[in-house]
Backbone as numpy.savetxt, mean C-alpha at the origin, in Angstrom:
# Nx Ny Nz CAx CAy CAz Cx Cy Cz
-14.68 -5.50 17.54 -13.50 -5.62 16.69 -13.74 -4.80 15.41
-12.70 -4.40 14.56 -12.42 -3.57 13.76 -12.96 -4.28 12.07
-13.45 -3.76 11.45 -13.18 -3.85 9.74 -12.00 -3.23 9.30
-11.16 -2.35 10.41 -10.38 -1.53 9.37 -9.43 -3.21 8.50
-8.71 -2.66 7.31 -7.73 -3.17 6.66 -6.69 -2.42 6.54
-5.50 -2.43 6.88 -4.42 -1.75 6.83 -3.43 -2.52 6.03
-2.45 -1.50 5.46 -1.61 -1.93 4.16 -0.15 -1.39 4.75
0.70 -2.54 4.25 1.87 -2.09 4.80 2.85 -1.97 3.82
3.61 -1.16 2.99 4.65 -2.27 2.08 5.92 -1.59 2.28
6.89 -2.35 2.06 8.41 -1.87 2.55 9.09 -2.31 1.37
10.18 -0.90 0.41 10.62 -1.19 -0.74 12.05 -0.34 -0.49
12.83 -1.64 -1.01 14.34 -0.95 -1.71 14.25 0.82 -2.43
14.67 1.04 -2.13 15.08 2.61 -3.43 16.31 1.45 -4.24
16.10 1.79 -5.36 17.22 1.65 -6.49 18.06 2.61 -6.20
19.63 2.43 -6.64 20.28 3.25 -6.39 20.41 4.63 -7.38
20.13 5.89 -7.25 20.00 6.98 -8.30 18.36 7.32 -8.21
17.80 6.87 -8.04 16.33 6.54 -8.14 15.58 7.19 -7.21
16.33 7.99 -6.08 15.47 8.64 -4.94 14.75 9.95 -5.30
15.35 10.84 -6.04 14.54 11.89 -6.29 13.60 11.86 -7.16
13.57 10.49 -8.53 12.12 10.68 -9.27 11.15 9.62 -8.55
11.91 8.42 -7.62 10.72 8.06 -6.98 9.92 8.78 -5.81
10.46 10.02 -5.20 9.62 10.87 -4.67 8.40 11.24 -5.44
9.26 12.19 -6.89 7.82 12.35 -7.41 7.11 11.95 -7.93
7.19 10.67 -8.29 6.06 9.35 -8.70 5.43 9.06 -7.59
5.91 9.06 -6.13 4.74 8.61 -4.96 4.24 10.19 -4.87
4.55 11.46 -4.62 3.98 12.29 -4.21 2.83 12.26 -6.03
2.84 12.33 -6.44 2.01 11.71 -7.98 0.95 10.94 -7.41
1.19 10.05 -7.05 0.45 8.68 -6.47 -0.54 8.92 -5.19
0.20 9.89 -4.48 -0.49 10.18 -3.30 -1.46 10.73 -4.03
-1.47 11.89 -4.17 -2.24 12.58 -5.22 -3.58 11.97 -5.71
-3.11 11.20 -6.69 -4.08 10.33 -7.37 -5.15 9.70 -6.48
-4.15 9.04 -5.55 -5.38 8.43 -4.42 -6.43 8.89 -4.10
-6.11 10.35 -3.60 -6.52 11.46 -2.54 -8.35 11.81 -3.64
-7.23 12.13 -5.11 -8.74 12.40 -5.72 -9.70 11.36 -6.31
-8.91 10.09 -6.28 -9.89 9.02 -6.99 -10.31 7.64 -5.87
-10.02 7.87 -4.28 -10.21 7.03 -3.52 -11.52 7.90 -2.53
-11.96 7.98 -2.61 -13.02 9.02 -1.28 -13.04 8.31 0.03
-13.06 6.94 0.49 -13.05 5.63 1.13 -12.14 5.60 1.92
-10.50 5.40 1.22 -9.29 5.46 2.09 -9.52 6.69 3.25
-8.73 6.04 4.40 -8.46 6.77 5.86 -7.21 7.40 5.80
-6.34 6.96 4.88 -4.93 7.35 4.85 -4.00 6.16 3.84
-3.04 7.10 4.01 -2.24 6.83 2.74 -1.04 7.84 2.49
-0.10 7.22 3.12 0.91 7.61 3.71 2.61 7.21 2.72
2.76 7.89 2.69 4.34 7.40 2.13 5.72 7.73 2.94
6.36 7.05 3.39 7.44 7.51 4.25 9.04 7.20 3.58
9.71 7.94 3.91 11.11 7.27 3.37 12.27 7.27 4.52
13.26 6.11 4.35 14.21 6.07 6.05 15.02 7.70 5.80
15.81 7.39 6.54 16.43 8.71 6.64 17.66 8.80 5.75
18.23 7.48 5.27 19.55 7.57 4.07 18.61 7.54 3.19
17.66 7.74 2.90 17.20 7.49 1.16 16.40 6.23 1.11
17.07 5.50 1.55 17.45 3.91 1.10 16.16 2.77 0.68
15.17 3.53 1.80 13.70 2.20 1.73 12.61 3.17 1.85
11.61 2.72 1.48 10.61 3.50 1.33 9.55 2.26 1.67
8.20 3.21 2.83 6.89 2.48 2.97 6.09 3.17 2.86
5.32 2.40 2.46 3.61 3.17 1.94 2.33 2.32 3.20
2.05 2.86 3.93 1.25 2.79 4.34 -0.45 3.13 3.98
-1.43 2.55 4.21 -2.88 2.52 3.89 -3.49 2.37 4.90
-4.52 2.84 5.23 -5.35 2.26 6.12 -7.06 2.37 5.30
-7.86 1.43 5.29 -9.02 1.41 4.89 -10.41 1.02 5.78
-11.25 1.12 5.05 -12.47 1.29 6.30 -12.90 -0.05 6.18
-12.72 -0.84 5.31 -12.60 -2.43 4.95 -12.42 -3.22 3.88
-12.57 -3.71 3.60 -11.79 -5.02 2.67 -12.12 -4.57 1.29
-13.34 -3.88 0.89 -14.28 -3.87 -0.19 -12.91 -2.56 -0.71
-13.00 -1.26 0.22 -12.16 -0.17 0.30 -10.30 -0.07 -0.50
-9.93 -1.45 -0.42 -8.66 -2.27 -0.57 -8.94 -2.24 -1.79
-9.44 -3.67 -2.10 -9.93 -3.97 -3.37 -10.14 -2.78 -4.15
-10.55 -1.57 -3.97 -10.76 -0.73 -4.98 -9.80 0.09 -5.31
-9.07 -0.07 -4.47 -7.72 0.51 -4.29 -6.53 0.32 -5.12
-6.74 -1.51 -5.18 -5.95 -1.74 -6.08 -6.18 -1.96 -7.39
-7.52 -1.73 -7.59 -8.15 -1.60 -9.15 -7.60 -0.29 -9.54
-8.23 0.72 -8.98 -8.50 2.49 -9.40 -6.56 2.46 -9.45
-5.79 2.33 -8.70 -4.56 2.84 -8.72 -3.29 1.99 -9.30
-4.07 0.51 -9.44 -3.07 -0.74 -10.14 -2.17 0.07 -11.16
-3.07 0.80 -12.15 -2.58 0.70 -13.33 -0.87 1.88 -13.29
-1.21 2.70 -11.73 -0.25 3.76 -11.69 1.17 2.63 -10.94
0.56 1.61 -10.95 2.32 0.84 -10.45 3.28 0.23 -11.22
2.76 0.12 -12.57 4.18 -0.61 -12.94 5.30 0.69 -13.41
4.93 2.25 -13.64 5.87 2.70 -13.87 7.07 3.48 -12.86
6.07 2.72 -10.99 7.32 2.94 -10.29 7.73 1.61 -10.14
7.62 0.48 -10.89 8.29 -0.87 -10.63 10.13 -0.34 -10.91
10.59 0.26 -11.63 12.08 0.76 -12.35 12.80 0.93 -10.98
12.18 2.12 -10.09 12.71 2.63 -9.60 12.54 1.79 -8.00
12.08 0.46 -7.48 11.92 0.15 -6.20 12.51 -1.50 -6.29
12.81 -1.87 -5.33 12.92 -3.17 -5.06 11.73 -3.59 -3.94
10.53 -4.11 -4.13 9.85 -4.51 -3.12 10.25 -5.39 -2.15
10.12 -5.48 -0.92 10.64 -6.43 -0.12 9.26 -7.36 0.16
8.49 -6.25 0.74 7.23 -6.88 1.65 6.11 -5.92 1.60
4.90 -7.09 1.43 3.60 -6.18 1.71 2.77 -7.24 3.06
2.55 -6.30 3.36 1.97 -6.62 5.11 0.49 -6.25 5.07
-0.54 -6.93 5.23 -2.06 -7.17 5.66 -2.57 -7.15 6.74
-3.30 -6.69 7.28 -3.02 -6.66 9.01 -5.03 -6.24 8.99
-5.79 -7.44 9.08 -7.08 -7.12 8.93 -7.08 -8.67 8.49
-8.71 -9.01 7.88 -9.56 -10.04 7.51 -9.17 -9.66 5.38
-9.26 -10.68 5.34 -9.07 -10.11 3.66 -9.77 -11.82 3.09
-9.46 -12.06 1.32 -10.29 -12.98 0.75 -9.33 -13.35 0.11
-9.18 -14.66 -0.44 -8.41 -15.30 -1.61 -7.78 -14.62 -2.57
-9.30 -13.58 -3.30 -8.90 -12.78 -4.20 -8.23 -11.89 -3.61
-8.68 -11.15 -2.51 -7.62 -10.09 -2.56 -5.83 -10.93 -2.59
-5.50 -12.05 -1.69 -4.32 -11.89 -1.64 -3.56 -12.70 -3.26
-4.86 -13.19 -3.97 -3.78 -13.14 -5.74 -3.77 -11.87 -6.07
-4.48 -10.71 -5.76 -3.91 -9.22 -6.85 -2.77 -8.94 -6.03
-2.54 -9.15 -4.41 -1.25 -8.79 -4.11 -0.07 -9.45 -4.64
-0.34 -10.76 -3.95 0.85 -11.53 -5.46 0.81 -10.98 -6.85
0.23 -10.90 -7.60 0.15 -10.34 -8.54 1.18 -8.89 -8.59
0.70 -8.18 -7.72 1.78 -7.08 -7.31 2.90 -7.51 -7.35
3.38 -8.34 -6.41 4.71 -8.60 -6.24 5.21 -9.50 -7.28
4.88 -9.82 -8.15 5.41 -10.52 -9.53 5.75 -9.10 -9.82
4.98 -8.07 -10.25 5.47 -7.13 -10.99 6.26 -6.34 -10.10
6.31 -6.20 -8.47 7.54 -5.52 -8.06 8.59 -6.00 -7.16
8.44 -8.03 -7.09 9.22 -8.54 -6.53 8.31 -8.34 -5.04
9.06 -9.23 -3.94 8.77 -9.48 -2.72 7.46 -10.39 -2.61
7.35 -10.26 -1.56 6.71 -11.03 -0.22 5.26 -10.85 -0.22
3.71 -11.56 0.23 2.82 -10.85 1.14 2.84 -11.39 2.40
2.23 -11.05 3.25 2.37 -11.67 4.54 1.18 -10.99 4.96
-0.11 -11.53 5.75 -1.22 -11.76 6.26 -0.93 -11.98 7.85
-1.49 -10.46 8.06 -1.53 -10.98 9.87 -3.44 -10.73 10.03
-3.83 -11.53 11.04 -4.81 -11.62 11.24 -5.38 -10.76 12.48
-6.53 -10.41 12.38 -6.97 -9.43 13.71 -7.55 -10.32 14.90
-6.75 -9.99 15.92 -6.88 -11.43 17.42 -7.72 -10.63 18.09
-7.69 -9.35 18.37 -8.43 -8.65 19.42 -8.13 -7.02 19.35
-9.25 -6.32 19.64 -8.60 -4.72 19.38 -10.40 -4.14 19.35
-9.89 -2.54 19.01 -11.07 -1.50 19.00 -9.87 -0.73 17.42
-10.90 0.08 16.95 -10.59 1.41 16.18 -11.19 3.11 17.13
-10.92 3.82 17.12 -12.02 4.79 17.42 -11.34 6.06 16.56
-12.84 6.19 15.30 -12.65 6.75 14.04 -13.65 8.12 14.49
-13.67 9.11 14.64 -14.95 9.73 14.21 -15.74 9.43 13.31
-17.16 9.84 13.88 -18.26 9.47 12.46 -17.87 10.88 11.41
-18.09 9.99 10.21 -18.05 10.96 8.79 -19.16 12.25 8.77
């Protein structure tokens, strides 16, 4: 079975709000890319009207997360304006603490967490 931790979150666009919240996540991506070395991915997608936007993560494990949301916390409250959070999705083994900084998140961008647990599976990653 897997360590990965994978991150899911699914957010409203505000209305007007689609073209500078592009470049606050392409910003964000960014940031990750040079201050995460750890993350597997980190993904931002948007539907096809504009309308919702998900950010996907995948990490090599729990420790990987956690740092994730330290190093990059501080870059979220200034896309809180522009999103309505619905849901953040966990899909791995995680700790207490991690799921108060997600709440924590979602005080500051609204929504949900939701914790799915790993029943059975493989990863197959290349070695680094």
């Amino acid at each position: 079975m897997s360590d990965f931790v994978v991150y899911l979150d699914t957010s409203e666009v505000r209305p007007g709000k689609l073209g500078e919240l592009k470049a606050a996540m392409l910003d964000l991506a960014r940031f990750v890319e040079v201050n995460e070395p750890r993350i597997i991915a980190y993904d931002v997608y948007f539907s096809a009207d504009g309308t919702r936007m998900s950010v996907l993560h995948v990490h090599t494990d729990l420790p990987s997360l956690e740092f994730h949301l330290k190093v990059a916390g501080p870059q979220f409250p200034p896309i809180a304006p522009l999103v309505q959070l619905r849901t953040i999705e966990i899909f791995g083994a995680v700790n207490e603490e991690l799921v108060k900084q997600l709440e924590a998140k979602t005080q500051l961008l609204g929504g949900t967490v939701i914790i799915h647990d790993l029943h059975a599976g493989f990863a197959r990653v290349p070695a680094a």
